[in-house]
N, C-alpha and C positions, 0 to 999 in steps of 0.2 A: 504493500500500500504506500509507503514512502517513497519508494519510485514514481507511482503516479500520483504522488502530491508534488512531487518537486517536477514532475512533466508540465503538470499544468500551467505549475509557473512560469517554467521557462516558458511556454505557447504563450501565455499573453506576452511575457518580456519581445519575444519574435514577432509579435504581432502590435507591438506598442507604437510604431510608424502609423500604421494602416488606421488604428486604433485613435488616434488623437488627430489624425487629418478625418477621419469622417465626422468624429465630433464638433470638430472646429468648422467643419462645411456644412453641419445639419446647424449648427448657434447661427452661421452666418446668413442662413437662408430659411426663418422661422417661417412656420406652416400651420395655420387654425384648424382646427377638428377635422376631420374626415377630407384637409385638401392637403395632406403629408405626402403627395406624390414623390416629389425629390427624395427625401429621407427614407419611403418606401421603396422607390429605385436605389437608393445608393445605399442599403441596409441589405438588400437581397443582393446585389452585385457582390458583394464583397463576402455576403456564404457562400455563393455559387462560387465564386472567384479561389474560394478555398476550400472548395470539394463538398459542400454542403447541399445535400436536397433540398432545395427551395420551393415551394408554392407560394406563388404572387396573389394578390388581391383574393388571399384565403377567407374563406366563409363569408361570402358573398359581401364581403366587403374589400373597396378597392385598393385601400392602403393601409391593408393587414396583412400578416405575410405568415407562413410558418416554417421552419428550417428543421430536420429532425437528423440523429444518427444514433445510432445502436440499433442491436435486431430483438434482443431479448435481454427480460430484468424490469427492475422499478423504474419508472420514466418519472423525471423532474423537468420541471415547465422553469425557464429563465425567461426571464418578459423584459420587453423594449418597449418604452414613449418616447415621441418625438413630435407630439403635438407642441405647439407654442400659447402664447398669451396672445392677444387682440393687444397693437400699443407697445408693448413693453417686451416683446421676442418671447427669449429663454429666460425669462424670469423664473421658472420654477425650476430648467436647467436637467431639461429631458433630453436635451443634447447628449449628457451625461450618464444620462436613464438609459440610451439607447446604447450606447458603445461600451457600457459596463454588461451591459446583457448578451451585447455579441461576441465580448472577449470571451465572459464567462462561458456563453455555449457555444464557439469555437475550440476552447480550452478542452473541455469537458466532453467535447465529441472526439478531440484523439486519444483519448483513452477508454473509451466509451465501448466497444468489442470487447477491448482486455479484462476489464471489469465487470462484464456482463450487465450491463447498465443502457439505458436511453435518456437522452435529452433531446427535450424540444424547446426551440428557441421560437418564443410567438413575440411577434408585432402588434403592438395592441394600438389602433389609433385612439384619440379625442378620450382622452383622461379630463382634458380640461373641459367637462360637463357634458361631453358627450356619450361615456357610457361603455366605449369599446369592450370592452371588458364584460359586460355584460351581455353583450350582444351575441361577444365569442362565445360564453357560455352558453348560452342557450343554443351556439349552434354548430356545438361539440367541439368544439377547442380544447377544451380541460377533461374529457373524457379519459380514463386510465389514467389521468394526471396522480404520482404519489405528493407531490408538495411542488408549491410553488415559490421561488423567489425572486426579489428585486432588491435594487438598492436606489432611495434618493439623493439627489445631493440636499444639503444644509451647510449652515455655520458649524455643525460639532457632529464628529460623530456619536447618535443615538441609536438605543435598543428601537426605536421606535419612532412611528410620527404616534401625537396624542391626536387620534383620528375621530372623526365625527360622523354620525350616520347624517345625510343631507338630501334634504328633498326641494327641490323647485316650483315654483308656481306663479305662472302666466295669469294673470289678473283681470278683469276687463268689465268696466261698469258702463251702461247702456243709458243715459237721458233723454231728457227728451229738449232741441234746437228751439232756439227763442231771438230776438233783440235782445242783447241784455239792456239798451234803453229803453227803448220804444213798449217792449211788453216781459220784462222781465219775470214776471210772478205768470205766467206759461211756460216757462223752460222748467227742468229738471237738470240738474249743474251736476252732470257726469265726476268733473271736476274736483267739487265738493264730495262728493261720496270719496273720492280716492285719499283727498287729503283728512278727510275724516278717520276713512281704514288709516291712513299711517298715523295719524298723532295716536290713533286707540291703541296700536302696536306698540306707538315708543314709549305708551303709560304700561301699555304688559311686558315689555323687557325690565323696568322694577322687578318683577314680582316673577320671575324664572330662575329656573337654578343657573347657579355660577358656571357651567359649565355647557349649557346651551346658550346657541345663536339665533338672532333673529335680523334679518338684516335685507333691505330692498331698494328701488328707486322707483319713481313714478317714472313711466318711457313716453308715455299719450296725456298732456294734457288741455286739448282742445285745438282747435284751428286758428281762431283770430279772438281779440280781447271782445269786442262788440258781440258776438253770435256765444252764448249761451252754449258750452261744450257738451256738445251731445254726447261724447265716446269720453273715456277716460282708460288708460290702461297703465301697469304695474307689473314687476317681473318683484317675486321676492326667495330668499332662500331663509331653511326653516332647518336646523342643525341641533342634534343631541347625541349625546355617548351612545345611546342603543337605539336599535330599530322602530323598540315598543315607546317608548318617553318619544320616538319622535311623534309617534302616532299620534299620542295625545296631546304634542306641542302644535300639532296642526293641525288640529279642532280649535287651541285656542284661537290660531290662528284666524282660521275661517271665520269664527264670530267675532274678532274683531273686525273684518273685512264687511261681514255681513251688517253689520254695527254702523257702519258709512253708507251702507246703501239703502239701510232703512228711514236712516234720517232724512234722505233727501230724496225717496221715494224713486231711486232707480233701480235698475236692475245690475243684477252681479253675476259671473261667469266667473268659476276660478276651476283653470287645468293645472289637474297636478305633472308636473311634465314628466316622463319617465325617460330612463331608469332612475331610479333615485339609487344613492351608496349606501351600503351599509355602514356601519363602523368596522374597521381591519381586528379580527380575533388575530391577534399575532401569536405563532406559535410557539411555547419555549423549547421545546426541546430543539426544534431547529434553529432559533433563535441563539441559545446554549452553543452552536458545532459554528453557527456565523461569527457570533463575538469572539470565539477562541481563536479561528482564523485568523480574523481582523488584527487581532492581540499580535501574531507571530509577524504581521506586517508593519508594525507598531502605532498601530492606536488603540486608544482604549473608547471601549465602546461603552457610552453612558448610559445608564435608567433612563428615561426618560422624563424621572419625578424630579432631577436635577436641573433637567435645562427642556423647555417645551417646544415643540412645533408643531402647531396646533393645524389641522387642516382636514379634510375630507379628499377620499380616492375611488377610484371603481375599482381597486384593488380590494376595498372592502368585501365588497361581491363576493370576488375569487373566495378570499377566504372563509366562506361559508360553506364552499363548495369540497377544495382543497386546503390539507395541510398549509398553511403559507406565512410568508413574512416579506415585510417591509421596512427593513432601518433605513436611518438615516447616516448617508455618507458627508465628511467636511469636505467641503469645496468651496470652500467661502470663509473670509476671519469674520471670528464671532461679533456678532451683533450686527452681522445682514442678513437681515429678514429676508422669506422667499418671496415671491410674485411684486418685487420694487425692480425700479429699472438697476440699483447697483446690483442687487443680487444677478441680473443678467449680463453685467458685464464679466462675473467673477466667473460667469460661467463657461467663459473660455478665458482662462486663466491658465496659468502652471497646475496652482492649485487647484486647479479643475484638471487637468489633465493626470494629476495624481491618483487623483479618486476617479476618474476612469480605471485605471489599469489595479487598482487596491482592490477595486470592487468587485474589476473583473477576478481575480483573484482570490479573494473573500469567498462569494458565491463557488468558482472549479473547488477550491477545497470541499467546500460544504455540498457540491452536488457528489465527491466521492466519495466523500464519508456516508453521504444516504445511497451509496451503492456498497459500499462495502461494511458498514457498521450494523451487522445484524439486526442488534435492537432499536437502531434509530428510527425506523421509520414504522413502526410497529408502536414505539412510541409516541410518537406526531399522532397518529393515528388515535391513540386512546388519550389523551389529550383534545386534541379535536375534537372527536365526538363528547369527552366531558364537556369540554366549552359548550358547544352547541347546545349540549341540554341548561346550562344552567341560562344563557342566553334567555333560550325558550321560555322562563318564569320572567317576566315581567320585573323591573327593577326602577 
């Protein structure tokens, strides 16, 4: 087994050219949800380019990919983002998401016979609200998956992101057109109902627990000052640790939305927009075989009760599905926040290019240890499914 831990290394070190020019060309050329064409091409080039099975535009999506190697064994899913931010590029610094995930399952496929093991290297597009991840699931991506990993970038290396289950909602109040001179008291102030839902909300963010979000903007609010807004519309996000607390954070929601439309006697539409994320069950056992890695490359990988990065994934998904994990990798000096425009300069950085290739590294170790550590994934396994169950009661 020592051999092939020190194989994998040296693959990524062989591969750390290839490795930080695609990063640096996917930061430079940022791509919104589902239009990652470039990074989709230039992501599949480079496993085909290095003997990898590739499937382009997999599971009926265009700039999703999957790359596989080994015949027989536990198969481990390494995942790739490469969506960007609307405005600010690689803020969240998927550039890095993406080429820790192809060293890793580059790495991890040349030993990947020897050790009777499979890795599949999936492309997952539109993390940033669009859902990929869920999508893949549903349409067998993660099938046979034994565990899934990733790594993000951050300021500090973490056990984790402090993840949030998040739901979205498309808002849309209906009045009725008037003069607002000439006959004001016949219109219905679409308007009014919206800004009513939001003060009601900003009075029920008091009284929510510390650890849920509630947070929106008004997108529609009327045509001209004079004509009485007939349409009003609102996009909001609605965030809590668990699936079940979100449910009932968006009930409150709705009556406070419903609460503006009564007053002012219009009508309210609210889509809840799908998918919505889970919160990420992070798993420890494999969580345990990452940080020890991590360690021999030298960082120390933090709790996450030390230092936070608070945020929502549709990597949440995954892990209800699969074993899986999410830390947090440093590519950033501390106290740059993610999704700011500095954070996306950090993003093609040295420092970012370190935690490219750590990570990829991190993860090869950790996918052969779940091929050769008997008990390791037998424990993910009974892990997992405890989580799952206690999940399942209400908290």
């Amino acid at each position: 087994m020592e051999g092939a831990r020190r194989a994998v290394c040296d693959r990524v070190d062989e591969l750390a050219e290839v490795l930080i020019q695609t990063s640096r060309a996917i930061h430079a050329n940022p791509e919104l949800a589902f239009q990652e064409h470039a990074a989709h091409d230039l992501l599949t080039g480079v496993l085909a380019a290095q003997g990898i099975d590739v499937v382009q535009s997999a599971y009926g999506m265009e700039t999703a990919f999957e790359g596989s190697a080994g015949t027989t064994g536990p198969v481990v899913a390494v995942l790739c983002e490469y969506d960007a931010l609307p405005g600010i590029g690689h803020a969240c610094g998927h550039n890095i998401i993406a080429t820790a995930g192809l060293g890793a399952g580059l790495a991890a496929a040349a030993v990947a016979e020897e050790l009777g093991g499979r890795v599949r290297i999936l492309g997952t597009p539109a993390e940033e609200g669009g859902g990929g991840k869920q999508f893949m699931l549903e349409r067998g991506a993660f099938d046979g998956v034994d565990a899934a990993l990733m790594v993000h970038p951050a300021d500090a290396d973490l056990e984790n992101i402090t993840s949030l289950a998040v739901q979205q909602a498309a808002v849309t109040y209906k009045g009725r057109a008037a003069h607002a001179a000439a006959a004001p008291e016949k219109g219905l102030n679409a308007l009014d109902a919206a800004v009513l839902g939001y003060v009601n909300i900003a009075a029920l963010r008091q009284h929510i627990a510390p650890d849920e979000r509630i947070h929106g903007i008004i997108t529609d609010g009327g045509e001209k000052a004079n004509i009485v807004p007939v349409r009003a519309a609102a996009n909001w996000y609605v965030r809590s640790p668990s699936r079940s607390r979100l449910e009932d954070l968006k009930l409150r929601l709705a009556a406070c939305l419903q609460a503006g439309a009564d007053a002012t006697g219009c009508d309210l539409q609210i889509e809840w927009i799908e998918p919505s994320y889970a919160e990420v069950l992070d798993n420890r056992a494999l969580l345990d075989r990452y940080t020890a890695n991590a360690a021999l490359l030298g960082r120390t990988v933090m709790p996450a009760v030390e230092h936070q990065v608070v945020g929502s994934t549709d990597m949440g998904n995954v892990s209800y599905v699969v074993p899986s994990i999410h830390p947090m990798i440093k590519s950033a000096p501390a106290g740059t926040a993610i999704h700011t425009e500095a954070f996306a300069g950090f993003a093609a950085s040295a420092e970012a290019d370190l935690a490219v290739l750590d990570g990829a590294k991190a993860m090869a170790l950790t996918v052969v240890d779940c091929w050769t550590e008997g008990s390791l994934l037998a424990t993910a396994r009974e892990q997992f499914e405890h989580m799952l169950g206690v999940r399942a009661v209400p908290t």
